[in-house]
C-alpha positions in Angstrom: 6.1 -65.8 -59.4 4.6 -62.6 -58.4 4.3 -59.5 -61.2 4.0 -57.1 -58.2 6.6 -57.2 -55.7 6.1 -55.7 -52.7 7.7 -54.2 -49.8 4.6 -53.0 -47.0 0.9 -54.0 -46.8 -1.8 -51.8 -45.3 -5.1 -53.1 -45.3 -5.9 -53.3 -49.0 -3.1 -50.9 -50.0 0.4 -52.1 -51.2 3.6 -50.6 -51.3 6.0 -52.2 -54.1 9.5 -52.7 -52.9 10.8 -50.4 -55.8 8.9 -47.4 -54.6 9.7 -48.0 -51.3 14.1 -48.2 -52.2 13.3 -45.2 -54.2 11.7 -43.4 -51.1 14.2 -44.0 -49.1 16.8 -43.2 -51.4 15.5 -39.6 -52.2 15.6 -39.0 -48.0 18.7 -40.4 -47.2 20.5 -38.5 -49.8 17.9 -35.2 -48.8 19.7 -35.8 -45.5 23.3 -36.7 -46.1 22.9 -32.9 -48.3 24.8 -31.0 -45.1 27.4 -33.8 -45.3 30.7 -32.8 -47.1 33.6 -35.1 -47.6 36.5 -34.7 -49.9 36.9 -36.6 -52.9 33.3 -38.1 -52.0 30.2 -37.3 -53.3 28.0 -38.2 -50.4 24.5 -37.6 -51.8 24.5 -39.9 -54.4 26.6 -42.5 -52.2 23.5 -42.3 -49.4 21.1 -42.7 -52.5 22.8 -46.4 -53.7 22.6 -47.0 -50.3 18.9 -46.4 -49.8 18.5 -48.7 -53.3 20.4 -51.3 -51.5 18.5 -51.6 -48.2 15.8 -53.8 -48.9 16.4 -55.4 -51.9 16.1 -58.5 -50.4 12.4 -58.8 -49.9 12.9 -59.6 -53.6 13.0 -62.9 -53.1 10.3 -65.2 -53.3 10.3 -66.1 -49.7 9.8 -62.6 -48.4 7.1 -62.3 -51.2 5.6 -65.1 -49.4 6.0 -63.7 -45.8 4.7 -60.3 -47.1 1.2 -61.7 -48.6 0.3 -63.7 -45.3 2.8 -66.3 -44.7 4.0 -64.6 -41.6 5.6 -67.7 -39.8 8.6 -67.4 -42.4 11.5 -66.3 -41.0 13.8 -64.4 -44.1 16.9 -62.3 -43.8 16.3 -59.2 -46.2 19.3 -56.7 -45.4 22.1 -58.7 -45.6 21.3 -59.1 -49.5 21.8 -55.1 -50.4 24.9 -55.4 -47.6 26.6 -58.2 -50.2 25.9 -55.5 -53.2 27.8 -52.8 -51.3 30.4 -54.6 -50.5 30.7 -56.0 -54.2 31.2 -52.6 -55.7 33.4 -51.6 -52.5 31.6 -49.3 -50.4 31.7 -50.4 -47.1 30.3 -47.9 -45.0 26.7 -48.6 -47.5 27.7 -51.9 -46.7 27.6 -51.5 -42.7 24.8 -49.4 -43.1 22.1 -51.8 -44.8 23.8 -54.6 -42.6 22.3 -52.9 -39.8 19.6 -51.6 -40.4 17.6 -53.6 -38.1 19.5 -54.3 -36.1 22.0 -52.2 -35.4 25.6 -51.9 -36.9 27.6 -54.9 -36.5 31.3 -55.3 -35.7 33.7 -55.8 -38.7 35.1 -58.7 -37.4 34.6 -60.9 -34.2 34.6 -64.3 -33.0 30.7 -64.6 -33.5 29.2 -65.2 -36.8 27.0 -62.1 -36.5 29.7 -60.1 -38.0 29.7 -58.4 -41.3 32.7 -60.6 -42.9 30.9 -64.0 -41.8 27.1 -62.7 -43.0 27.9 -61.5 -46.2 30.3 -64.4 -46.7 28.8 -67.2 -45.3 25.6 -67.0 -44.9 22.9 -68.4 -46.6 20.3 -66.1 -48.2 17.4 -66.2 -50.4 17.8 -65.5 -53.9 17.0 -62.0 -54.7 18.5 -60.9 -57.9 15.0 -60.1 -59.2 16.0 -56.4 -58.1 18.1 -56.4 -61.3 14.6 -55.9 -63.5 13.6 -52.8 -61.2 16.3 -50.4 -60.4 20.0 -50.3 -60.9 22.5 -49.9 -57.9 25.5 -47.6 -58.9 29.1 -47.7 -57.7 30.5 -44.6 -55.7 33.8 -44.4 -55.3 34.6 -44.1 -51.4 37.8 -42.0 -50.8 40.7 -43.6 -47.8 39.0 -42.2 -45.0 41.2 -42.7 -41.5 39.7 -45.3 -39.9 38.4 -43.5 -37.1 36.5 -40.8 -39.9 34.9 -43.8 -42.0 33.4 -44.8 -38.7 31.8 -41.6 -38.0 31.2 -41.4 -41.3 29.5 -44.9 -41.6 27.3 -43.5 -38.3 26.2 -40.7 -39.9 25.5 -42.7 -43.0 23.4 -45.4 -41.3 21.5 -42.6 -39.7 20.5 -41.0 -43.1 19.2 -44.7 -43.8 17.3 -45.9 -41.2 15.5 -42.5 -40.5 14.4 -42.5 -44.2 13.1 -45.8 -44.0 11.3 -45.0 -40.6 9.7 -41.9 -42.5 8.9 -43.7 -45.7 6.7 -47.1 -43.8 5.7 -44.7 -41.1 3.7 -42.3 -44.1 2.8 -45.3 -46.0 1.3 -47.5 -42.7 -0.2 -44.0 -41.3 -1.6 -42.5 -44.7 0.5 -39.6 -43.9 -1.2 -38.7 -41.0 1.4 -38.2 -38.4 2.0 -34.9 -36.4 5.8 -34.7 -37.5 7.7 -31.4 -39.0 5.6 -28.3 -39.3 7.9 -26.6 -36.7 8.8 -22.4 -37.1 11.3 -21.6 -39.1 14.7 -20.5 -37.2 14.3 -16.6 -38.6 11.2 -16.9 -36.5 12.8 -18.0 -33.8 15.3 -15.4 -34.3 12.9 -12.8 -34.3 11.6 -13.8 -30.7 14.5 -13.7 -29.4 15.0 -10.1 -30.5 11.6 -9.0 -29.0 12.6 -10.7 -25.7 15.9 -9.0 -25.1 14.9 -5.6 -26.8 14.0 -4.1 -23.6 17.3 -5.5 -22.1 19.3 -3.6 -24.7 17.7 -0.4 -25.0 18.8 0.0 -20.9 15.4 1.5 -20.2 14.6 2.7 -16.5 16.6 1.4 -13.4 19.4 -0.4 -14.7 21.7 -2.2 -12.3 25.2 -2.8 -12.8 25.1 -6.5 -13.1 22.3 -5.9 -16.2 24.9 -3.4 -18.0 27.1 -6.4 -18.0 25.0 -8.9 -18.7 23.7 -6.3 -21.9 27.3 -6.5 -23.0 27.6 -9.9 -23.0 24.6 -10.2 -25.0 25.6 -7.7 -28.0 29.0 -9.6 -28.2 27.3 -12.7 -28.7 24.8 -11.1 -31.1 28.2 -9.8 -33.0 30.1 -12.9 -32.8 26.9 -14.6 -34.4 27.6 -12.8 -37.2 30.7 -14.9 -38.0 31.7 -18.0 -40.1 31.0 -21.4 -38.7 33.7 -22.8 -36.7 34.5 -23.7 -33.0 33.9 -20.9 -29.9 34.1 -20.3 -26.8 32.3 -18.3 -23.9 34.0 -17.7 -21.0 31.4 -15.9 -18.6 31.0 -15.8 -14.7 28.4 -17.4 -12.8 25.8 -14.9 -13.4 26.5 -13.3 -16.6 23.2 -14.6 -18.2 25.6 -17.0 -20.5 22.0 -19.1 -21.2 20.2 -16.6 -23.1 23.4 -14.9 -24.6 24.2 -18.3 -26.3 21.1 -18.9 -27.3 21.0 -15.5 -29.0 24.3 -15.8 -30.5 22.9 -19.5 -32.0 19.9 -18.0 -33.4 22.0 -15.2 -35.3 24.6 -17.6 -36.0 22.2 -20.2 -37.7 20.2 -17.2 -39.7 23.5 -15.8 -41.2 24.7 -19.8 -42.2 21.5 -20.8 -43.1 22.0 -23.7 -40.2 18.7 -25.6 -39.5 18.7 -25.6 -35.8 20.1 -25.4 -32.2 21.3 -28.4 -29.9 21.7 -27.2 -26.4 23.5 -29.5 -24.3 23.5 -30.2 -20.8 25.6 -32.0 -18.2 22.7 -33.0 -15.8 18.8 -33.8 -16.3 18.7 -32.4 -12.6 19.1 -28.7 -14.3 17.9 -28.9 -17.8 14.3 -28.1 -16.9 14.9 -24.7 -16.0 16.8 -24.4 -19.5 13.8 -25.6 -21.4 11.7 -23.2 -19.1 13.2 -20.4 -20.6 13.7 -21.1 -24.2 9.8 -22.2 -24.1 9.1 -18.9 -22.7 11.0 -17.1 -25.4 10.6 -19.4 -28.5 7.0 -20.9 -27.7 6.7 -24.8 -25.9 5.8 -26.3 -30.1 9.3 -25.3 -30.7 12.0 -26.5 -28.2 12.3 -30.2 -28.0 13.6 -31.7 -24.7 15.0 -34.9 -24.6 15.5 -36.6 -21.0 14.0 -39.2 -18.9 11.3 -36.9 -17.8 10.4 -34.6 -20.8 7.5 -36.3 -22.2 5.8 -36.9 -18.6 5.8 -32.9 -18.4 4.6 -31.9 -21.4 1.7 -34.3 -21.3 1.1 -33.1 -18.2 0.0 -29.9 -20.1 -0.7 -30.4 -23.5 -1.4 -33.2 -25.4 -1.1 -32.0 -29.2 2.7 -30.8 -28.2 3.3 -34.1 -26.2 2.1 -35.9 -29.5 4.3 -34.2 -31.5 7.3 -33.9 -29.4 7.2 -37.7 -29.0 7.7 -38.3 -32.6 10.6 -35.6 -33.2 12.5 -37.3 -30.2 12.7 -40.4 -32.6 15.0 -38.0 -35.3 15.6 -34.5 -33.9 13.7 -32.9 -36.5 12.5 -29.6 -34.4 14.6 -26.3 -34.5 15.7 -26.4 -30.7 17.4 -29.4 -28.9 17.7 -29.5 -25.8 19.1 -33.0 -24.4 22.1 -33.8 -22.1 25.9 -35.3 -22.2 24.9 -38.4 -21.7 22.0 -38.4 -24.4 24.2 -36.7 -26.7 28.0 -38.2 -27.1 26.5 -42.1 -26.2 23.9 -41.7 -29.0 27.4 -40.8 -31.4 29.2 -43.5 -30.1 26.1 -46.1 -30.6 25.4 -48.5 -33.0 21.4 -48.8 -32.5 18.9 -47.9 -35.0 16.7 -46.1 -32.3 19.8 -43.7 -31.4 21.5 -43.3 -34.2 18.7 -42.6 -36.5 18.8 -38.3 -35.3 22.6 -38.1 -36.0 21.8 -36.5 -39.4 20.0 -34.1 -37.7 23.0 -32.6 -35.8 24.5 -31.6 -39.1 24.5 -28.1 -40.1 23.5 -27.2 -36.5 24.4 -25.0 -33.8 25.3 -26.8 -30.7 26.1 -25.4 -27.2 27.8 -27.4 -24.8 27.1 -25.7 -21.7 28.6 -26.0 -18.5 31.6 -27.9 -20.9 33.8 -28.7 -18.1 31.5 -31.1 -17.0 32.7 -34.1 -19.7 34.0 -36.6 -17.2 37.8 -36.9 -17.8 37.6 -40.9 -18.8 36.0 -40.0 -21.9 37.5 -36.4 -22.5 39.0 -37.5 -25.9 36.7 -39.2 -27.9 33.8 -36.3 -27.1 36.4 -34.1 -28.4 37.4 -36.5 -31.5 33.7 -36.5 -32.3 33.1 -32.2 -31.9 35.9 -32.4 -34.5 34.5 -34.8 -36.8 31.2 -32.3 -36.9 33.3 -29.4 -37.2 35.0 -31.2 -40.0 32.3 -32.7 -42.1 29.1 -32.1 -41.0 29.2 -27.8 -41.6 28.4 -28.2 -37.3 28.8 -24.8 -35.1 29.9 -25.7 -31.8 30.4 -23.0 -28.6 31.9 -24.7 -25.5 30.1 -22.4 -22.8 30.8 -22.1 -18.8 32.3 -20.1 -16.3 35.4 -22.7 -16.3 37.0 -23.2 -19.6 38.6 -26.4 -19.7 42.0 -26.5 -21.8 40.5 -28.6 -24.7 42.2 -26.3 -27.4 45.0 -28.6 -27.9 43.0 -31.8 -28.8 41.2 -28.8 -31.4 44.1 -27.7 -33.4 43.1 -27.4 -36.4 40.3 -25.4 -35.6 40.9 -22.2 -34.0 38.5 -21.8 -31.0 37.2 -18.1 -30.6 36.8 -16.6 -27.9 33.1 -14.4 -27.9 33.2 -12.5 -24.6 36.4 -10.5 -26.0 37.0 -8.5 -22.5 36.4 -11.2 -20.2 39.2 -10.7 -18.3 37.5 -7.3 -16.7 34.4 -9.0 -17.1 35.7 -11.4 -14.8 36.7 -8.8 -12.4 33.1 -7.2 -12.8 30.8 -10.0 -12.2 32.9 -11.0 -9.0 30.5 -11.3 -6.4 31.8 -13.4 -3.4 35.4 -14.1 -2.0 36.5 -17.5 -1.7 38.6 -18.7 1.2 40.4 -21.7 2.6 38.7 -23.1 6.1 41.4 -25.4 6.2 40.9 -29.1 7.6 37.7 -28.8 10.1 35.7 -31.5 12.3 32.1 -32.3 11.4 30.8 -30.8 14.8 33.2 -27.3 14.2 31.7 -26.7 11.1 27.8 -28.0 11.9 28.7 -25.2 14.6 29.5 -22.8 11.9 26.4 -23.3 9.8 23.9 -23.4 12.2 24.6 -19.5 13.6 23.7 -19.0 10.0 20.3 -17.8 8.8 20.9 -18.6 5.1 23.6 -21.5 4.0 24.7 -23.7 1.6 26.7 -26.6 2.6 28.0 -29.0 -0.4 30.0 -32.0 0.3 31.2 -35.1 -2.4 29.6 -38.3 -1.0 25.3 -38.5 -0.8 26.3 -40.4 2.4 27.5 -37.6 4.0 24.9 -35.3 2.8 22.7 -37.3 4.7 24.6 -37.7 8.0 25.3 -33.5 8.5 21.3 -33.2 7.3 20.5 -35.2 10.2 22.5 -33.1 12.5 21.5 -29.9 11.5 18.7 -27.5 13.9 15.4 -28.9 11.8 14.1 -25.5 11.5 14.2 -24.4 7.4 17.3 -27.3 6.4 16.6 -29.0 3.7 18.6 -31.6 1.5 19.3 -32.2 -2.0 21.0 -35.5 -4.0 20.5 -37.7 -6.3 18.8 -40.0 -4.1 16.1 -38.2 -3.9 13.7 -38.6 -7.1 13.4 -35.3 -9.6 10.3 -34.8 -9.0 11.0 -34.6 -4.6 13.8 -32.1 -5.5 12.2 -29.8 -8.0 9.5 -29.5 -5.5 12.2 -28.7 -2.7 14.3 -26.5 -5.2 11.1 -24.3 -5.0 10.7 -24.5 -1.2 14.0 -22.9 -1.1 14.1 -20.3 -3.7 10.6 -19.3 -1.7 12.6 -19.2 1.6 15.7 -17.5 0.4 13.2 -14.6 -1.4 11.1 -14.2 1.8 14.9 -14.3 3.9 13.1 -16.9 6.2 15.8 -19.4 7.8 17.3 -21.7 4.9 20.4 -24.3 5.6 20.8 -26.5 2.8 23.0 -29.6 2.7 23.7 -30.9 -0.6 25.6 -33.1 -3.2 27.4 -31.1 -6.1 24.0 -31.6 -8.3 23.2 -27.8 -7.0 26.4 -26.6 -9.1 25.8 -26.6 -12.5 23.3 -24.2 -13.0 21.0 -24.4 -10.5 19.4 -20.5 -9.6 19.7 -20.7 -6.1 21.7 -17.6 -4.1 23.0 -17.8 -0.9 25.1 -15.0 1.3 27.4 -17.5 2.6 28.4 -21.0 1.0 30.7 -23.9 2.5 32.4 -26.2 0.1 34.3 -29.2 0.4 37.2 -29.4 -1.2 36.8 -31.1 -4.5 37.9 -30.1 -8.3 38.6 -26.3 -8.3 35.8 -26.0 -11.2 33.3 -27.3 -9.2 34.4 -24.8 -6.3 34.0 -22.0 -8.5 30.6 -23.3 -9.9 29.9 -23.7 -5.8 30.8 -19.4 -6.0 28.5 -19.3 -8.1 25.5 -20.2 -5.6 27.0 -17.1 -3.4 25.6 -13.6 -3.8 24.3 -14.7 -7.2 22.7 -11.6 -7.8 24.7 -9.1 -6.9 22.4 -7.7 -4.4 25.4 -8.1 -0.9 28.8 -6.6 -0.7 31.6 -8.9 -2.3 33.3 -8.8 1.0 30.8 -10.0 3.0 29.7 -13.0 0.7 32.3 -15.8 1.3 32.3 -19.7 0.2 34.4 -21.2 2.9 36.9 -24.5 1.5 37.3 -27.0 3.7 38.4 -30.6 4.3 37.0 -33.0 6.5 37.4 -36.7 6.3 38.7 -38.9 4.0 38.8 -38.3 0.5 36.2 -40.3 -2.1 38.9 -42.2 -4.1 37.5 -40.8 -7.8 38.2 -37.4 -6.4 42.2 -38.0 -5.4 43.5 -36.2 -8.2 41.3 -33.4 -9.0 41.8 -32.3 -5.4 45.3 -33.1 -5.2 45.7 -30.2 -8.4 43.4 -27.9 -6.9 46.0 -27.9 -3.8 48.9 -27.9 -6.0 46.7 -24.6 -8.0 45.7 -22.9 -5.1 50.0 -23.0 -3.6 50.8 -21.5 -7.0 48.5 -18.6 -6.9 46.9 -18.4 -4.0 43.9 -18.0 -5.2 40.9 -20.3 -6.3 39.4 -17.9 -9.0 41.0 -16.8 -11.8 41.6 -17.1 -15.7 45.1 -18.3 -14.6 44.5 -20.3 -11.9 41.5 -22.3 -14.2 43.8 -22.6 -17.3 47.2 -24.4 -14.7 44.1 -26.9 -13.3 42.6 -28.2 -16.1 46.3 -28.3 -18.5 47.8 -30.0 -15.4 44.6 -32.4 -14.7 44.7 -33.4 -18.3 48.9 -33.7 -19.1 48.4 -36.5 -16.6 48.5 -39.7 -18.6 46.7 -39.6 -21.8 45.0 -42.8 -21.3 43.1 -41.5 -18.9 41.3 -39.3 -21.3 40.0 -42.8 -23.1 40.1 -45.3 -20.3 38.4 -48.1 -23.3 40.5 -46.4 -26.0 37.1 -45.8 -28.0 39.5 -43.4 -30.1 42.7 -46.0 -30.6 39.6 -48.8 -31.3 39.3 -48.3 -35.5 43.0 -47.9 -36.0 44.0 -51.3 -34.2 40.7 -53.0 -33.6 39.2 -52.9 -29.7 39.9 -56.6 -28.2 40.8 -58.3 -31.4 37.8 -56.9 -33.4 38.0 -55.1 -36.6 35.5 -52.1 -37.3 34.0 -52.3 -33.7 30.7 -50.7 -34.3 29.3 -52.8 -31.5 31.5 -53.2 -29.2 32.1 -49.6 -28.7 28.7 -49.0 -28.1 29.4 -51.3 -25.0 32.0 -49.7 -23.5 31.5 -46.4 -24.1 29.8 -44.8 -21.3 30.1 -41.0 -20.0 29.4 -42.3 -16.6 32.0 -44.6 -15.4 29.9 -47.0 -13.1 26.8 -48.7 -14.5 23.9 -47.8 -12.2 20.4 -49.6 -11.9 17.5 -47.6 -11.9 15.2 -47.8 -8.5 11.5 -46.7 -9.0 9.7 -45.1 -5.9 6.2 -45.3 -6.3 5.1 -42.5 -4.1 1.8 -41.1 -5.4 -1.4 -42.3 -7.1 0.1 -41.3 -10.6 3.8 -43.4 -10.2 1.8 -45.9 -8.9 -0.4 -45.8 -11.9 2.1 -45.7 -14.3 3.9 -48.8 -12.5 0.5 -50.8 -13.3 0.8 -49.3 -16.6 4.4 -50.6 -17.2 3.4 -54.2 -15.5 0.3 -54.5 -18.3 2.3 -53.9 -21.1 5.1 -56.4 -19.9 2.6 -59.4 -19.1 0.9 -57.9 -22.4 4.3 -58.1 -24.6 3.5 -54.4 -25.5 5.9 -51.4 -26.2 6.8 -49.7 -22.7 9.9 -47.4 -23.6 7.5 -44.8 -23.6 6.4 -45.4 -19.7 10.1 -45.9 -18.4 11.1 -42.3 -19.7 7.7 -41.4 -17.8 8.8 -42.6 -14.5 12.1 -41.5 -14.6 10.8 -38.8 -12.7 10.0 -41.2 -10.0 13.3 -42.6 -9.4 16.8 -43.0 -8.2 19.6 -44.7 -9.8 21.4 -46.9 -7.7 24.5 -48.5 -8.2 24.8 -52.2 -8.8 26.0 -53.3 -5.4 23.2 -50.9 -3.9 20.6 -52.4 -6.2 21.3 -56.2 -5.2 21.6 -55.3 -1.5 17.8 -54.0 -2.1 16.3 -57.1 -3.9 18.6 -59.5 -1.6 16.8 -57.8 1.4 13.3 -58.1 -0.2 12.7 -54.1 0.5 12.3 -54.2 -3.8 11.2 -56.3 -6.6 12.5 -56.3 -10.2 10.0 -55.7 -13.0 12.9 -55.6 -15.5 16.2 -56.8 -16.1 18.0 -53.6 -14.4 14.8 -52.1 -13.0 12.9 -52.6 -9.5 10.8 -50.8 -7.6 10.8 -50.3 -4.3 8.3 -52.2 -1.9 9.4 -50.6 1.4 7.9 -47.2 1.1 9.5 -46.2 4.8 12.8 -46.3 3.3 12.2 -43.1 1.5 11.0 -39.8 2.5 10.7 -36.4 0.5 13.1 -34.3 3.0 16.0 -37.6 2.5 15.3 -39.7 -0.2 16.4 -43.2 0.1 18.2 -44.0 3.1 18.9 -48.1 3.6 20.0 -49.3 6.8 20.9 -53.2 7.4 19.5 -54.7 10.4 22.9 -54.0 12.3 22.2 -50.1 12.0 25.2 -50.1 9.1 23.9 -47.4 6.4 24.5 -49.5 2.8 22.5 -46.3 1.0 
C-alpha cells in the first residue's frame, strides 16, 4: 500500500521502520559488547534482536495509525517476539515481548503470557519486513535457568535503552544533554590531586591519618589487580569512603572498566557520600539516584539537573551512586523504566558499602545476582564495611580478596572506644544515666520508643532522629548537632539505628540497645570517632530494656550467644561466629519468596516468572505507604504541582522523586489509620498527604495519637 514504511513522525520528518531496527540493532549490540557468555555470541544475538523489535509496525494497520489514524489500537511487538521464538531464541523473544511493557511471565493463568500471545493471539499481518532486512538465527547455548533469566534482563535492557536513544534523537533532532561526561582517567587523576597531600604526610600528622594513609596505598595497590570479587574490612573511621573510591578509579583505568556504582544501604546517608565524590570528581560527574537527588541539584544548577535527569533513565555517567533498594529491585524487575540501565552495570566497578546491611530475607538472591555480574558481565565488585558478613560461601567460585592485608592490627589501631554490657536497665535508670551527660547518644530499635525517652529527656540541647521525621527535618538537625558537638555545647540525642551506617557524628559516650552485634559495632562507631579522647574513657554502654521487637529475636538472641563465647562484642572473631551462625539458620530464610528456586521450578505454578518476581521481590520486607508533609511554601508548591498534572493527565514521576524529601513512609496499617481519621487525604493510590499539620513538628516528626491518648504512630 505504502512504498515508505515508517516507524516515527516528527513534524514533516519521517523515520522508516528499517532505519529505525537498524538503529537499534547497532546500540543494543554496542551495549551487550561487555557481555561474555560461553558458547554465545552475544553481540550479534542483541543485534537480531533489535531487527526483531518492531517489525510489526509493518503491517498496514500500524501504517495507518502512524500517518494520522491514531484511534487504531495495533499490537507491534508481539510480531518480532513470534520470529524469535521461531528460530529458538527465547531470551530475544522475552525481550521484544516486552518491550513496552515490561517482560512477561512464561507461563500463567492469564493470557498476557508469552506462550498464549505468540500462540494465540491475533496479529496484523506484517511479513512485509521480509523485503527490508533479514533476521538471522543465533544459536543460544543451555543456560541454567536461573542464568538465561539474568541473561534475558540484561538482554531486554540492551533493547529497550537503544530504542529509547534511537526515537529520543530522532523526536529531539539530537538535541538532548545526554553523555559528554569526563573520561574515568580524568576522574582518576582527581582523585590523585585530592589525596596527594594525604600521602606525602606533610606537617602535623596524627596517628589516626598514618592509618588512614595506609589504608589508602593498599587500596591504590589492590587497584592494580585483575577483576574479581573483594573485600575491605576497615574500622569505623578508617576513611573506607574515599579509599574505595580510589581503589575503583585505579581499578577501572588498569581494566579499561567504564565506571563506578557506589552503593548504599540508606538514602538517609548517601548525601554525604555524593558530597564528597562531587567535591573530588566535580557535581557534572557523579550521578545520584534517590528520591531526593534531582530536588537538590536543581536547587543549584539547572544545566547539571537537566543532564543528571536524563542519565538517571540508563546510568550512562562515570559515577553511580544509588542505594540497595534502587540497585538489587531494579535487577530483579521486569519494567522497561528499570531495567533499561542494567547494561550499564557491566564492566563496572561497584562498591557495596556498609554490605552487612542486605536484609537477611533476601541475602541469596543479591548474592546470586553479584555472581551472575562477576560471571558474565566483566563486573568488579568490593563488599566494603567495618562488619564483614560471611557471604564467601554463597561466592565460591570466586575467591573474595581481602584489600586491607593487616587488618587485624589495623583493627587494634583504629580502636577508639570500649564496649560494655549495661545489662537489663529501667527506662527512668538509664534517662538518669544520660541526662548527667553533657554529650550522648542514645539508640534504641522501635521509632516509638525514640519518641517516648525524647520526651523525657532535660529539653536543653536533645534532639531526635528517625525515620519519621522527613529528610529534609533531619539533615537540617544532623547539622544542628555536628555544630553543638564541635562547639562542646550540651548535645543528648535519642535516635533510631538510621544514625549507624555512616552517619559523621562523634560522641564521647554512646548507649545502645541491644540489637544485631553489627549494628552495635556500627553504634561504636558514633563513639570517639576521631580519635581525639582516650579509648578508656569513651564507652558505648549495651543494654536491654523492654520487650524485644519481634524482627529482631534472632539477631539478638546470636549476639548473646557471641558475646558468652568471647566475651567480647568487637572482634574479627567475634563478627565472623555472628553472621556464619545468623545465616546457618535455615536457608529459606535467606529467600523468604524463593526468587532464586523460582526459574528452576517455576514461582506459584508459573514458568519463566519475569513478572511475578518483580512482585515479590522486595529488600524491605513490609510494604510501606508514603506520607507527604507539606511544611513549607516549596512542598506545598510542589503538592499543587503534583495535583495539576494529575487532574491534567500529565507525567508526575518527576515531582514524586521531588517530594520525597518531604516525607515519611508509613506502613500500611499506619497509613489507613491516617485517612480513616481524616488527619490525610490520598492524591494517589499509596500516596496522601497530610492535612493535620499539628501532628508533625521538626524536633519529633509525626506523632499520631487516637482520641483515647493511645499513640498509633
Amino acid at each position: 500500500m505504502w512504498d515508505k514504511k515508517i516507524a516515527h513522525i516528527n513534524m514533516q520528518r519521517e523515520q522508516t521502520i528499517k532505519e529505525h531496527l537498524e538503529n537499534v540493532a547497532e546500540m543494543a549490540a554496542d551495549f551487550c559488547s561487555d557481555y561474555k557468555i560461553e558458547n554465545l555470541d552475544v553481540q550479534n544475538y542483541a543485534y537480531q534482536t533489535g531487527l526483531a523489535h518492531d517489525i510489526g509496525k509493518y503491517s498496514n494497520v500500524f501504517q495507518k495509525k502512524i500517518r494520522g489514524n491514531h484511534e487504531i489500537m495495533t499490537d507491534h511487538s508481539t510480531a518480532g517476539a513470534r520470529e524469535m521464538k521461531e528460530l529458538r531464541m527465547p531470551a530475544g523473544a522475552f525481550a521484544v515481548a516486552g518491550h513496552h511493557g515490561g517482560l512477561p511471565n512464561g507461563w500463567d493463568c492469564t493470557n498476557s503470557n508469552l506462550i498464549q500471545r505468540i500462540n494465540n493471539r491475533e496479529i496484523e499481518p506484517y511479513s512485509g519486513y521480509k523485503n527490508e532486512i533479514e533476521i538471522k538465527k543465533v544459536s543460544e547455548p543451555a543456560l541454567k535457568p536461573f542464568e538465561e533469566g539474568f541473561f534475558t534482563r540484561m538482554l531486554f535492557s540492551a533493547l529497550v535503552d537503544g530504542d529509547f536513544l534511537d526515537t529520543e534523537a530522532f523526536m529531539m533532532q539530537n538535541s538532548t544533554d545526554r553523555g559528554n561526561y569526563e573520561p574515568v582517567k580524568i576522574l582518576y587523576q582527581k582523585i590523585l590531586e585530592h589525596i596527594e597531600p594525604w600521602r606525602v604526610l606533610t606537617g602535623q600528622v596524627t596517628e589516626l591519618n598514618k592509618i588512614r594513609t595506609e589504608i589508602l596505598e593498599q587500596c591504590l595497590s589492590e587497584g592494580k589487580g585483575k577483576r574479581g570479587c573483594y573485600s575491605l574490612t576497615v574500622p569505623t573511621g578508617g576513611g573506607k569512603t574515599i579509599s574505595s573510591l580510589a581503589f575503583a578509579l585505579q581499578h577501572a583505568v588498569q581494566n579499561n572498566m567504564k565506571r563506578i556504582i557506589y552503593v548504599i544501604p540508606y538514602t538517609s546517608i548517601i548525601e554525604q557520600n555524593v558530597q564528597v565524590f562531587q567535591n573530588i570528581l566535580g557535581k557534572e560527574n557523579v550521578l545520584a539516584h534517590y528520591c531526593t537527588a534531582l530536588l537538590e541539584s536543581g536547587k543549584q544548577d539547572n544545566e547539571i539537573y537537566e543532564k543528571h535527569k536524563l542519565s538517571i533513565e540508563n546510568w550512562d555517567a562515570p559515577v553511580i551512586v544509588t542505594t540497595n533498594v534502587q540497585f538489587f529491585e531494579s535487577l530483579y524487575s521486569n519494567k522497561v523504566s528499570k531495567c533499561r540501565k542494567l547494561h550499564n552495570i557491566a564492566n563496572s566497578v561497584i562498591i557495596f558499602d556498609e554490605v552487612q546491611m542486605i536484609p537477611l530475607h533476601v541475602m541469596l538472591p543479591c548474592v546470586k545476582a553479584v555472581e551472575m555480574l562477576l560471571k558474565s558481565y566483566q563486573a568488579s565488585v568490593v563488599l566494603c564495611t567495618a562488619t564483614q558478613p560471611a557471604i564467601e560461601k554463597w561466592l565460591k567460585p570466586y575467591f573474595v580478596k581481602e584489600i586491607c592485608h593487616n587488618r587485624i592490627e589495623i583493627f587494634k589501631k583504629l580502636k577508639r572506644a570500649e564496649i560494655r554490657e549495661l545489662g537489663e536497665i529501667t527506662e527512668q535508670d538509664l534517662l538518669q544515666k544520660v541526662n548527667v551527660q553533657n554529650q550522648v547518644l542514645v539508640i534504641v530499635n522501635t521509632k516509638a520508643e525514640a519518641h517516648n525517652l525524647y520526651d523525657m529527656l532535660e529539653e536543653e540541647g536533645r534532639f531526635h532522629l528517625s525515620t519519621y521525621m522527613t529528610p529534609f527535618d533531619r539533615k537540617k538537625i544532623l547539622d544542628i548537632i555536628r555544630k553543638k558537638l564541635m562547639q562542646g555545647e550540651t548535645c543528648r540525642v535519642v535516635s533510631t539505628s538510621l544514625v549507624e551506617a555512616g552517619v559523621d557524628i562523634d560522641f564521647p559516650v554512646v548507649f545502645r540497645e541491644k540489637a544485631g552485634l553489627d549494628s552495635i559495632i556500627q553504634a561504636a562507631g558514633r563513639c570517639n570517632r576521631e580519635g581525639k579522647r582516650n579509648v578508656e574513657e569513651s564507652i558505648v554502654w549495651v543494654f536491654t530494656m523492654g520487650k524485644i521487637p519481634r524482627m529482631l529475636g534472632k539477631n539478638v538472641a546470636i549476639t548473646g550467644e557471641t558475646f558468652e563465647k568471647y566475651n567480647i562484642y568487637d572482634g574479627l572473631e567475634p563478627i565472623k561466629y555472628y553472621f556464619e551462625t545468623l545465616q546457618s539458620l535455615d536457608i529459606s530464610l535467606l529467600d523468604t519468596n524463593n526468587i532464586v528456586e523460582s526459574f528452576d521450578k517455576g514461582l506459584g505454578g508459573i514458568k519463566m516468572p519475569f513478572k511475578k518476581i518483580a512482585e515479590v521481590f522486595h529488600m524491605i520486607e513490609s510494604d510501606t505507604r508514603m506520607l507527604i508533609i507539606p511544611i513549607d511554601r516549596e512542598a506545598c508548591q510542589l503538592v499543587e504541582k503534583l495535583q495539576y498534572k494529575i487532574d491534567n493527565q500529565q507525567s508526575f514521576k518527576s515531582v514524586i522523586q521531588e517530594l520525597g524529601v518531604y516525607s515519611v513512609n508509613l506502613y500500611e496499617n499506619e497509613y489507613e489509620n491516617m485517612l480513616q481519621d481524616g488527619n490525610s487525604y490520598e492524591i494517589l493510590d499509596g500516596i496522601a498527604v497530610l492535612q493535620n499539620l499539628h501532628m508533625y513538628s521538626m524536633d519529633k516528626g509525626l506523632v499520631y495519637e487516637k482520641a483515647d491518648g493511645a499513640m498509633i504512630i
